[in-house]
C-alpha positions in Angstrom: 15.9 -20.3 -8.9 18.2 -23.1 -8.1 17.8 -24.5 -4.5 19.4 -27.7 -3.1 18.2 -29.8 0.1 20.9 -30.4 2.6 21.0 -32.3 5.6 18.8 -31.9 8.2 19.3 -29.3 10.8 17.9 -29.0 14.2 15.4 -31.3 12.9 13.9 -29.6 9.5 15.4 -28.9 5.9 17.7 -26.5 5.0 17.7 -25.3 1.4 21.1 -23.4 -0.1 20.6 -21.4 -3.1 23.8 -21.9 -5.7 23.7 -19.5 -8.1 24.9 -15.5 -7.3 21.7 -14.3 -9.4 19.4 -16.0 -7.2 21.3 -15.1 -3.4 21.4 -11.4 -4.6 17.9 -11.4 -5.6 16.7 -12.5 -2.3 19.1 -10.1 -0.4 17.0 -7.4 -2.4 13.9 -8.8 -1.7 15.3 -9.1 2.0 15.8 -5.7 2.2 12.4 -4.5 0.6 10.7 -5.4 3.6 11.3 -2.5 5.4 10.3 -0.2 2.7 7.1 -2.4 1.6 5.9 -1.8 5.1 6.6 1.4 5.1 4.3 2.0 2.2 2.1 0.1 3.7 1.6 2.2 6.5 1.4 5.2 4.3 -1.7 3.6 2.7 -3.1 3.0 6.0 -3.6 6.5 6.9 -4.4 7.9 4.0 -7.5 5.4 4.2 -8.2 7.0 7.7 -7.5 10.1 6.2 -9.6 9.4 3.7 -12.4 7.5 6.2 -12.8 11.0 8.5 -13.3 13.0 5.6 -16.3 11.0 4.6 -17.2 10.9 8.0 -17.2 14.7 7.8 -18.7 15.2 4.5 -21.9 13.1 5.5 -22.3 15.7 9.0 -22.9 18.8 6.5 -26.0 20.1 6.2 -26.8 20.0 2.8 -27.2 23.3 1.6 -23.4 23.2 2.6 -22.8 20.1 0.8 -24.7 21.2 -2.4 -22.5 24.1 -2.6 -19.6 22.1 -2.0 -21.0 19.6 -5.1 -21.4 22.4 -7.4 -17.4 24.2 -6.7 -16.1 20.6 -7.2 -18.1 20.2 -10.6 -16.9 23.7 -11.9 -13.1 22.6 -10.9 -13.4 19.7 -13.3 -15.0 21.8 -16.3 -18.5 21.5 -15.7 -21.0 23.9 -16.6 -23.0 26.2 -14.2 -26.5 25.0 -13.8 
């Protein structure tokens, strides 16, 4: 990127990008925001999604939980014990 120093305004630096490549790369990055925090909140509740479920997996009892075990091994191909 090619940036130049100006004067000073109200006290600080101003920097102006010159080339068209560069300005309409940072107007796409400007614009981004709104859908990187989006994401970001997406991955925020699935990891309290994904928090309560462990919360509720640990309150089973565990006859319920070794049950639970064993269907999840058969869905991935294991073999019955």
């Amino acid at each position: 990127m090619t940036l130049q120093l100006c004067g000073p305004a109200l006290g600080s630096e101003v920097m102006t990008v010159i080339d068209n490549p560069d300005l309409a790369r940072l107007v796409r990055e400007a614009r981004d925001e709104d859908a990187a925090v989006s994401d970001l909140e997406g991955c925020v509740q699935r990891i309290r999604r994904a928090r309560e479920a462990k919360t509720a997996l640990a309150g089973l009892p565990a006859e319920q939980l070794r049950a639970l075990l064993e269907m999840r091994r058969l869905d991935l191909g294991g073999d019955s014990a």
